[in-house]
BASEMI-903559 format. One record per atom (N, C-alpha, C): residue number from 0; x, y, z. Coordinates in Angstrom, 2 decimals. Example, Ala and Ser with C-alpha at 12.3 -4.5 7.8 and 13.67 -1.06 7.14 Angstrom:
BEGIN
- num/X/Y/Z
- 0/13.19/-5.69/7.80
- 0/12.30/-4.50/7.80
- 0/13.20/-3.30/7.80
- 1/12.85/-2.25/7.08
- 1/13.67/-1.06/7.14
- 1/12.90/0.03/7.87
//
This chain:
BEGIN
- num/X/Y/Z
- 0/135.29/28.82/65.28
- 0/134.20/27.85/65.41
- 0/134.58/26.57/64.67
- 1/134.75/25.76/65.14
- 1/134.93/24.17/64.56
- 1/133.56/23.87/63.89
- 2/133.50/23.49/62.60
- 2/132.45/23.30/61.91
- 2/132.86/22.14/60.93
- 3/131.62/20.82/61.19
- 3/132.08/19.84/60.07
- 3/131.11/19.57/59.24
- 4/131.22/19.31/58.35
- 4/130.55/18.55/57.20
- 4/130.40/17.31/57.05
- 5/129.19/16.91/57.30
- 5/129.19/15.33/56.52
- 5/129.14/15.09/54.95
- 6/129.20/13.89/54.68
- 6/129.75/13.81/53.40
- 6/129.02/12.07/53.13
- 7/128.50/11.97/52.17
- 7/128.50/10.36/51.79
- 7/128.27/9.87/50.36
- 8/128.45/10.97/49.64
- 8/128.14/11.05/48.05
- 8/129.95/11.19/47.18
- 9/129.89/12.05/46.35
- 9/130.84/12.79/45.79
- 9/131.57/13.66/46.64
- 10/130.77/14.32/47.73
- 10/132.07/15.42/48.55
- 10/132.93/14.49/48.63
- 11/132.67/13.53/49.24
- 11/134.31/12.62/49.63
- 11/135.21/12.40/48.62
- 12/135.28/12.37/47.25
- 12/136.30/11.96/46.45
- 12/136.51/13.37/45.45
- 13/135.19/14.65/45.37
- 13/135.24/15.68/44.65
- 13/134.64/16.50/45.64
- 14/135.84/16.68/46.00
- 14/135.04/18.51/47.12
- 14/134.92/19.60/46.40
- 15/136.01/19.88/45.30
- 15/135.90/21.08/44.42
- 15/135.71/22.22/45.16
- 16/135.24/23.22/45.46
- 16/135.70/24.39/46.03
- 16/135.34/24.32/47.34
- 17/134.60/23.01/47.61
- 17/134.73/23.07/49.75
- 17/135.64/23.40/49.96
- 18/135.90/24.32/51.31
- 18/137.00/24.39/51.83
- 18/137.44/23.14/53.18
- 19/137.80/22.34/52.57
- 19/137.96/21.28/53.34
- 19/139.07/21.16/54.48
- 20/139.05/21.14/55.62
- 20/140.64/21.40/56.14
- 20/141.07/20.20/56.83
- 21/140.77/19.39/56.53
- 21/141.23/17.85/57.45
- 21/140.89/16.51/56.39
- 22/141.54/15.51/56.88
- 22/140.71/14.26/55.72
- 22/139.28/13.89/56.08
- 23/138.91/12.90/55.24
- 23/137.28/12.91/55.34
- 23/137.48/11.43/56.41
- 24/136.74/11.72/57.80
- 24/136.92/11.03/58.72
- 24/135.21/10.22/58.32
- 25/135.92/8.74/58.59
- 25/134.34/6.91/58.86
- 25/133.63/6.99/59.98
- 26/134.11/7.72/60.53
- 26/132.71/7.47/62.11
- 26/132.47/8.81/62.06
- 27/131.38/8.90/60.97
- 27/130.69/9.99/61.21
- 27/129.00/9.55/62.24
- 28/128.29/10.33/62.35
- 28/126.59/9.52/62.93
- 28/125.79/8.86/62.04
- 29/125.52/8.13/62.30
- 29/124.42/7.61/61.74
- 29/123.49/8.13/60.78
- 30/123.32/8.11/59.76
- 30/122.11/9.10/58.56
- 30/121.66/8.05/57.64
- 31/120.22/8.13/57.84
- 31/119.32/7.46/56.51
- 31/119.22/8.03/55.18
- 32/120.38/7.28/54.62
- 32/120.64/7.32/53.12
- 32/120.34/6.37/52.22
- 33/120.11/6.30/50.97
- 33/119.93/6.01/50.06
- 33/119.91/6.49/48.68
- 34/120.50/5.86/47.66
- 34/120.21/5.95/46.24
- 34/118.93/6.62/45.83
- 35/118.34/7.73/45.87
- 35/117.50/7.79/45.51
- 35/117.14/9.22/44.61
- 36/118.51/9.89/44.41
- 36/117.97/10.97/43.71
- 36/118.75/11.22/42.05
- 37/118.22/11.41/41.25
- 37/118.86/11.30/39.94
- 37/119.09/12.51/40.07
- 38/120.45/12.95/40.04
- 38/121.54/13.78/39.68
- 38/120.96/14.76/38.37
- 39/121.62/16.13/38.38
- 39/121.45/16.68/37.02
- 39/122.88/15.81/35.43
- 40/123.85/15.17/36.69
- 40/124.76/14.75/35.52
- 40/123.91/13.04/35.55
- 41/123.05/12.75/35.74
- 41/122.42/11.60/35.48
- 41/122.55/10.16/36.46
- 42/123.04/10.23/37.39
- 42/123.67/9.42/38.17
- 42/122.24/9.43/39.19
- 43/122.14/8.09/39.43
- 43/121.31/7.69/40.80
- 43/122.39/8.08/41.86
- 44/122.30/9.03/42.79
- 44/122.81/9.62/43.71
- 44/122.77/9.10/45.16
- 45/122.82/9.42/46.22
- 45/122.54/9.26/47.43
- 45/122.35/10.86/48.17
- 46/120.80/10.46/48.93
- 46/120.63/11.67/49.33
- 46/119.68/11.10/50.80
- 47/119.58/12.05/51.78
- 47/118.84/11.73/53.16
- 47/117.53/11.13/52.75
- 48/117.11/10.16/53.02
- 48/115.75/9.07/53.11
- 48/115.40/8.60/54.12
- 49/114.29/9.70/54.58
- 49/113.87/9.53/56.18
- 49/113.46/7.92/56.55
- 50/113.08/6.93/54.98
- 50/112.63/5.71/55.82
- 50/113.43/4.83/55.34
- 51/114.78/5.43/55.03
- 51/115.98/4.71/54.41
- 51/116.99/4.15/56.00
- 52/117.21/2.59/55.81
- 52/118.53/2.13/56.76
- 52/119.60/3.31/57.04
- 53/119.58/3.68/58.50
- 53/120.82/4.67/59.23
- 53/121.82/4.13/58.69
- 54/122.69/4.70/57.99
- 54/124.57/4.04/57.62
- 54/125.18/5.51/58.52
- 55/126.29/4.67/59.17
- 55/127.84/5.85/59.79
- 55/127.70/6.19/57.80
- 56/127.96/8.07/58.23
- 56/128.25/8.57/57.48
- 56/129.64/9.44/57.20
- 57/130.78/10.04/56.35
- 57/131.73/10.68/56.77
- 57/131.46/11.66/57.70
- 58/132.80/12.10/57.62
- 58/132.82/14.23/58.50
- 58/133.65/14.70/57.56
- 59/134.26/15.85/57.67
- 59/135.54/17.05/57.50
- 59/135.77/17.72/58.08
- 60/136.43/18.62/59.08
- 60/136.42/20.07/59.26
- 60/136.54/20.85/57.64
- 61/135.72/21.84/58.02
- 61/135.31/23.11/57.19
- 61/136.56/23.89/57.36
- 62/137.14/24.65/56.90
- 62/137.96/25.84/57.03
- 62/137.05/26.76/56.94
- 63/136.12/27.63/57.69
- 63/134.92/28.76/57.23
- 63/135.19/29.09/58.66
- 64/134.67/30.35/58.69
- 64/134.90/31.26/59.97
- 64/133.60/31.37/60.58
- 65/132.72/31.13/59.97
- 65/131.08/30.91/60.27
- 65/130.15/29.79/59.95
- 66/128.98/29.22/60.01
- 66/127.91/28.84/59.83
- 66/127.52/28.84/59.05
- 67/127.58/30.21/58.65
- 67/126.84/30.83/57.40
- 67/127.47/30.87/56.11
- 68/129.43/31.11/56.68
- 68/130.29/30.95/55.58
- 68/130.23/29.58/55.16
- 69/129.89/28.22/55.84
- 69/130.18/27.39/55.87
- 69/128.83/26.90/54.96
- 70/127.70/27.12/54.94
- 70/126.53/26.76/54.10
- 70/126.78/27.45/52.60
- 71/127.07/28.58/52.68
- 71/127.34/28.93/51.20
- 71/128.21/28.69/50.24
- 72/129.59/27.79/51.22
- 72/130.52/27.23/50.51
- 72/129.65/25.97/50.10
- 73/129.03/25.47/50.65
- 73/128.12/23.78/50.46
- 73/127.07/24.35/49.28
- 74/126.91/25.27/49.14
- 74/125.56/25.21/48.45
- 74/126.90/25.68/47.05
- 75/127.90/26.50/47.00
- 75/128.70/26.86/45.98
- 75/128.95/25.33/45.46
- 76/129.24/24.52/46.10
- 76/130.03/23.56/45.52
- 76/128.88/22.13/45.01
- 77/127.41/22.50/45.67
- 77/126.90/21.43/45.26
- 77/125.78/22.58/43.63
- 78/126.38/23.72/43.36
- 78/125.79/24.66/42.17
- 78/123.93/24.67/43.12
- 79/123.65/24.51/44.43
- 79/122.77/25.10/44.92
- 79/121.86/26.25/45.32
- 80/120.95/26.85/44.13
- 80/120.62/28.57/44.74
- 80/120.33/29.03/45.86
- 81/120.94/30.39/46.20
- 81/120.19/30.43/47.41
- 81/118.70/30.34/47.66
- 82/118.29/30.55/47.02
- 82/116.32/30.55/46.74
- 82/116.15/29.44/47.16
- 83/116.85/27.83/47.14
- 83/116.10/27.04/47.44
- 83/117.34/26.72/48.87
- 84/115.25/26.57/49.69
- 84/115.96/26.58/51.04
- 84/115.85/25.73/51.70
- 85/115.82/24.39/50.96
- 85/115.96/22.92/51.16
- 85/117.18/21.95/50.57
- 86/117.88/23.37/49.92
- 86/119.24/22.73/49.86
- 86/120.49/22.27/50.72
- 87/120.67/22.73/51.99
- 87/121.70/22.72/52.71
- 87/120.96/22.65/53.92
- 88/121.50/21.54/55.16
- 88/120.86/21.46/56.40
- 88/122.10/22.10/56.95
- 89/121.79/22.76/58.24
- 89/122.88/23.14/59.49
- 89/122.43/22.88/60.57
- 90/123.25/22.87/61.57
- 90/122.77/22.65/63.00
- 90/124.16/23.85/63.71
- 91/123.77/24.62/64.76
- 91/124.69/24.93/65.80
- 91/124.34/24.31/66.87
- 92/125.76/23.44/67.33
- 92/125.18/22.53/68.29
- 92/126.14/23.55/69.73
- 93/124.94/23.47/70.98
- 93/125.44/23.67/72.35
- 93/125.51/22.89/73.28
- 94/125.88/22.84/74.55
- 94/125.38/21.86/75.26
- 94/124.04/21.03/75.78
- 95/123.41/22.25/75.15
- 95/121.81/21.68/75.39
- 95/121.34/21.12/74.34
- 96/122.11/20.78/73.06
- 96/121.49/20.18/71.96
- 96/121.29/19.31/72.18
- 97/119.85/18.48/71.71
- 97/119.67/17.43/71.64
- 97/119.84/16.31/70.84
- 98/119.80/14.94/70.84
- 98/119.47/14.28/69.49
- 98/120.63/13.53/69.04
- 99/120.64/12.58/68.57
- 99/121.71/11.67/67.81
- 99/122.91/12.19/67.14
- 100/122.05/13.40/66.23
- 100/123.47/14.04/65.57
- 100/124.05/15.10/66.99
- 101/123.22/15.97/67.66
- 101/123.96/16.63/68.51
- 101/124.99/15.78/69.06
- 102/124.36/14.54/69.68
- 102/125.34/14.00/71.29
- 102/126.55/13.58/69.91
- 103/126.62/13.26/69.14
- 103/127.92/12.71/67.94
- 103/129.15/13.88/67.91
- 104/128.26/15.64/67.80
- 104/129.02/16.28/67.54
- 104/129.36/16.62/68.74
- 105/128.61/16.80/69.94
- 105/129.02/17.18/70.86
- 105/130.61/16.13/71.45
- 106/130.66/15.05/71.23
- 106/131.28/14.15/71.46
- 106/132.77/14.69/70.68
- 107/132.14/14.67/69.61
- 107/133.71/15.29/69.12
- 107/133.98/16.73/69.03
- 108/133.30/17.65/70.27
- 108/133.79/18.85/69.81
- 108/133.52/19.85/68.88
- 109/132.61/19.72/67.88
- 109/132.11/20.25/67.06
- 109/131.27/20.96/67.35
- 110/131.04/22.49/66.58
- 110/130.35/23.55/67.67
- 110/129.20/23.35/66.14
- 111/129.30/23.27/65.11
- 111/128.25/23.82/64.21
- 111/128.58/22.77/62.68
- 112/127.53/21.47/62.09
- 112/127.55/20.50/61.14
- 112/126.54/21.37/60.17
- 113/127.38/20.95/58.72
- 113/126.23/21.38/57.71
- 113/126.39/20.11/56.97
- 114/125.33/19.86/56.08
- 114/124.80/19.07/55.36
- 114/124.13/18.85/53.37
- 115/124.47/18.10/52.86
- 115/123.88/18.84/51.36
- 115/122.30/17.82/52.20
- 116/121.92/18.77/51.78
- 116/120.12/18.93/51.96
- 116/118.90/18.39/50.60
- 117/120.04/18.01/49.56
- 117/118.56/17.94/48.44
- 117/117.68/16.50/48.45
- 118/116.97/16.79/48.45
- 118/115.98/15.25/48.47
- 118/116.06/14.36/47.23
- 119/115.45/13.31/47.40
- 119/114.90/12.39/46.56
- 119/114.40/13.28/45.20
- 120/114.82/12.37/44.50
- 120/114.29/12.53/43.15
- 120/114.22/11.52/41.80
- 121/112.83/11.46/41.08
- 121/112.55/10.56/39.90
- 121/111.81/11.27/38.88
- 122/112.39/11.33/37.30
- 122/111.62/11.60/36.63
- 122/111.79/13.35/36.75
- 123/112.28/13.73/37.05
- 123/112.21/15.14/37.16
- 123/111.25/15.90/38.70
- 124/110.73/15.51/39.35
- 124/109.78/15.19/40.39
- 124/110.47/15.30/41.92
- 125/110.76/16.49/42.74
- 125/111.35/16.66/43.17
- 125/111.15/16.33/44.87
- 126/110.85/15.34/45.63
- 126/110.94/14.45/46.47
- 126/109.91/13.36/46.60
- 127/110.02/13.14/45.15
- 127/109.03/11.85/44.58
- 127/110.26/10.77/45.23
- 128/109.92/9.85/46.00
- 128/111.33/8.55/46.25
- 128/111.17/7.23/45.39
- 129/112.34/7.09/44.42
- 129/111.63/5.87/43.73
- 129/111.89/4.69/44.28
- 130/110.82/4.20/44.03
- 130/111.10/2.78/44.36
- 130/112.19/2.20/44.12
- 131/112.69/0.55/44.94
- 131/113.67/-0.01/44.55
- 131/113.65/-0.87/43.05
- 132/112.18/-1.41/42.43
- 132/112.26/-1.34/40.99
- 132/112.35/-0.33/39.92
- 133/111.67/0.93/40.21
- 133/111.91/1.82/39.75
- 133/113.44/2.41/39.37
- 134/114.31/2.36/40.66
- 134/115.88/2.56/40.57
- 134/116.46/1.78/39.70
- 135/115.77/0.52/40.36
- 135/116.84/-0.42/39.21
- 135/116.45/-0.12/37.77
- 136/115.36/-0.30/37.11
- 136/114.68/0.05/35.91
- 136/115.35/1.19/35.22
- 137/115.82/2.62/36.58
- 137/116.25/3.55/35.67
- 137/117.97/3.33/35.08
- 138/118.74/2.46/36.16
- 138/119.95/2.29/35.57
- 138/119.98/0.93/34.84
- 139/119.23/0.27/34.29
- 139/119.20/-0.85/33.26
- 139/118.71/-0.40/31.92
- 140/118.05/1.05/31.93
- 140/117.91/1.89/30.81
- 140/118.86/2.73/30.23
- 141/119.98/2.82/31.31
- 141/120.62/4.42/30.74
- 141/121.91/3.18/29.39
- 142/122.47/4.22/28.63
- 142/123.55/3.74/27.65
- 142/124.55/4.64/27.55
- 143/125.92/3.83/26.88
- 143/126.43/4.97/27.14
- 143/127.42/5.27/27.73
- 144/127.84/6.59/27.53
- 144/128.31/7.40/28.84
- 144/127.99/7.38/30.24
- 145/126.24/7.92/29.87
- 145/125.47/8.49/30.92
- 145/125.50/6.73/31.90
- 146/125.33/5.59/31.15
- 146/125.92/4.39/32.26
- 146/126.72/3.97/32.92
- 147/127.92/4.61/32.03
- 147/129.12/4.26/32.53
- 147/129.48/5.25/34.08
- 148/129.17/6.68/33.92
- 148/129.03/7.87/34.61
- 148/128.03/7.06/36.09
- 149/127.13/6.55/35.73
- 149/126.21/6.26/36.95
- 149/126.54/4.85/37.47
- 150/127.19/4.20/36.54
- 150/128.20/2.58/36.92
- 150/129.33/3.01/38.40
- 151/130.09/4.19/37.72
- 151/131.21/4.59/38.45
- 151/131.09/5.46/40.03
- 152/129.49/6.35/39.51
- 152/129.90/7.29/40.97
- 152/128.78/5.93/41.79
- 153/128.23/5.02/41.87
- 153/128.37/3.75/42.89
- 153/129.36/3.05/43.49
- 154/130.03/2.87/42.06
- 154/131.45/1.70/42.65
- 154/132.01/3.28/43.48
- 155/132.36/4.18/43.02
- 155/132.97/5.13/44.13
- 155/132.40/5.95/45.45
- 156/131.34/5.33/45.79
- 156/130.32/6.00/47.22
- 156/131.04/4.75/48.02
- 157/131.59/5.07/49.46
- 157/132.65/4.21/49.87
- 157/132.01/3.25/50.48
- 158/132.31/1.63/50.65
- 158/131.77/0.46/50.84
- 158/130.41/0.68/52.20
- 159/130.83/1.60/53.05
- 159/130.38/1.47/54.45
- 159/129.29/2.92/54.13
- 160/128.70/3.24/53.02
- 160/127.11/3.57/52.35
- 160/126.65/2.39/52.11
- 161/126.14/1.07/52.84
- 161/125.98/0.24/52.66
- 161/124.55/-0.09/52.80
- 162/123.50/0.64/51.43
- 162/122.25/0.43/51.75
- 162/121.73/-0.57/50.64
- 163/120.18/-0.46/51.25
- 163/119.23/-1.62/51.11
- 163/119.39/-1.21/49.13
- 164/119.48/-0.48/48.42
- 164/119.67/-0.33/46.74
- 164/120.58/-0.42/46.78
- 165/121.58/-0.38/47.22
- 165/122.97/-1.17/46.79
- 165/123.90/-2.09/46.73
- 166/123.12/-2.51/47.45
- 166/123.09/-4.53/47.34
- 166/122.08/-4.81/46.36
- 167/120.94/-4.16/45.87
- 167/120.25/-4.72/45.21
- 167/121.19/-4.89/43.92
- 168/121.80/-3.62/43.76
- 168/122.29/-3.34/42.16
- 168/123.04/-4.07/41.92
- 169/124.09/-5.00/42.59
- 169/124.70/-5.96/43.03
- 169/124.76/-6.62/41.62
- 170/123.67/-7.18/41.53
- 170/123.28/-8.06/40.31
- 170/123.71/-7.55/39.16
- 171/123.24/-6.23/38.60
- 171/123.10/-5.49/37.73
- 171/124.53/-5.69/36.87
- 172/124.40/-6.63/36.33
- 172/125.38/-6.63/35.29
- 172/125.49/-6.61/33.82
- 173/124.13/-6.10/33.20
- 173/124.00/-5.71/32.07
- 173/124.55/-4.50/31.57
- 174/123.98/-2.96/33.27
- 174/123.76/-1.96/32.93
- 174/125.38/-1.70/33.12
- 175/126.64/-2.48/33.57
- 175/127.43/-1.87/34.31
- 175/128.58/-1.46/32.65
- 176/129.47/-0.92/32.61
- 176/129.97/-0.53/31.11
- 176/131.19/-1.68/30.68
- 177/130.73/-1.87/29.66
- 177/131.10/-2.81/28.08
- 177/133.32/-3.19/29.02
- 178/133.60/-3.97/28.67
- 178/134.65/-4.37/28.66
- 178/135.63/-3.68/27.55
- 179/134.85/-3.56/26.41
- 179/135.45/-3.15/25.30
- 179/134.16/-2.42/24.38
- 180/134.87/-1.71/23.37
- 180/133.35/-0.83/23.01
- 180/132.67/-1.87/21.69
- 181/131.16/-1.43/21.85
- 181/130.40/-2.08/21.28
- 181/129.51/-1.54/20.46
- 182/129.57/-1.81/18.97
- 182/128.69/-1.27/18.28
- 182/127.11/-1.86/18.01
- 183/126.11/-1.09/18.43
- 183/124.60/-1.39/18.64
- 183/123.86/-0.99/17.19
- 184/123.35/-1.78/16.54
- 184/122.71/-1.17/15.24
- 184/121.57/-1.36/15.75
- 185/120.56/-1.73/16.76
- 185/119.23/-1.68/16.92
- 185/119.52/-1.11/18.70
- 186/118.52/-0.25/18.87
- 186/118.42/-0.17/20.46
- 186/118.49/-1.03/21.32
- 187/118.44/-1.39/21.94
- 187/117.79/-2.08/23.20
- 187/116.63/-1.93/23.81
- 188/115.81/-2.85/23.85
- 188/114.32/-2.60/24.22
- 188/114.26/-3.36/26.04
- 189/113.60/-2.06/27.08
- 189/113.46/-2.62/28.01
- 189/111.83/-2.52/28.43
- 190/111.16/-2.99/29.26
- 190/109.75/-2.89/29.76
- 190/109.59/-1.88/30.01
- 191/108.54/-0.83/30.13
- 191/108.49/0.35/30.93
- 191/108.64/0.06/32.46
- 192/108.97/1.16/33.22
- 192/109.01/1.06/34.41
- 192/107.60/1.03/35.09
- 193/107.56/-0.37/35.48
- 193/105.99/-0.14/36.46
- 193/106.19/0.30/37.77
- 194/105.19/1.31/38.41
- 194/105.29/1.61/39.80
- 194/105.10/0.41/40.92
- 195/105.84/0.61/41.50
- 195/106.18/-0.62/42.11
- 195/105.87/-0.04/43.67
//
């Protein structure tokens, strides 16, 4: 069974135990993504945002002999339980599939696409979508590591994730990390985040 994976986060540069068997191919279909989920390692992420701008997203072939092998490697590698069953999307596509992503895979041959599945997230709040002040607010707060960490996996989500928060962040040149290190004897004081 030919089975691919899309990809538009970290799989592409850290697959870690995907079994990946091909390079990560640019004309993947179309998917509404966005910046919108804070990571457990702290990073504003990119995850599916139903009222987020469609961007071409990657592919891979899977090396998995199943569907099923092929979701549990995705959920192994994104530390996803099986209990939650909004972690990983699949599709087996036939000729009668319908739909944007079908006619894409059907096009290339692809019998069965899986997906990392986790939603939006702010605040701990698990498909709360934050706003685009809110986003910005949360990476003009972080210090640090945890900035430098959420500076980097942006500059590394590849140019053509080209959404409406990532042009915003554009600007953001306070939060992005120090040239050289800097010693802070008072915090930094920012506004609270208003809901926007």
């Amino acid at each position: 069974m030919k089975i691919a994976c899309l990809g538009w986060g970290s799989l592409i540069w850290k697959t870690g135990a995907l079994p990946v068997a091909s390079q990560w191919h640019h004309d993947g279909p179309e998917i509404p993504i966005e910046f919108v989920r804070i990571a457990d390692g702290g990073e504003l992420s990119t995850a599916i945002c139903l009222n987020a701008r469609p961007v071409p997203v990657f592919w891979a072939l899977l090396n998995t002999a199943s569907l099923e092998s092929a979701c549990r490697a995705l959920r192994l590698r994104e530390a996803i339980p099986d209990s939650r069953i909004d972690g990983v999307g699949m599709m087996t596509v036939t000729e009668t599939s319908a739909g944007p992503l079908a006619e894409w895979a059907q096009a290339k041959g692809i019998e069965g696409v899986v997906w990392t599945g986790l939603p939006a997230r702010i605040a701990g709040v698990e498909g709360q979508i934050p706003t685009l002040d809110e986003a910005r607010c949360y990476l003009q707060t972080l210090t640090g590591e945890p900035r430098e960490h959420a500076y980097n996996y942006i500059q590394q989500v590849p140019a053509q994730i080209d959404t409406v928060y990532r042009r915003a962040f554009a600007d953001l040149t306070r939060w992005q990390p120090d040239s050289a290190p800097v010693t802070v004897t008072t915090p930094r004081q920012y506004p609270p985040c208003q809901p926007g």
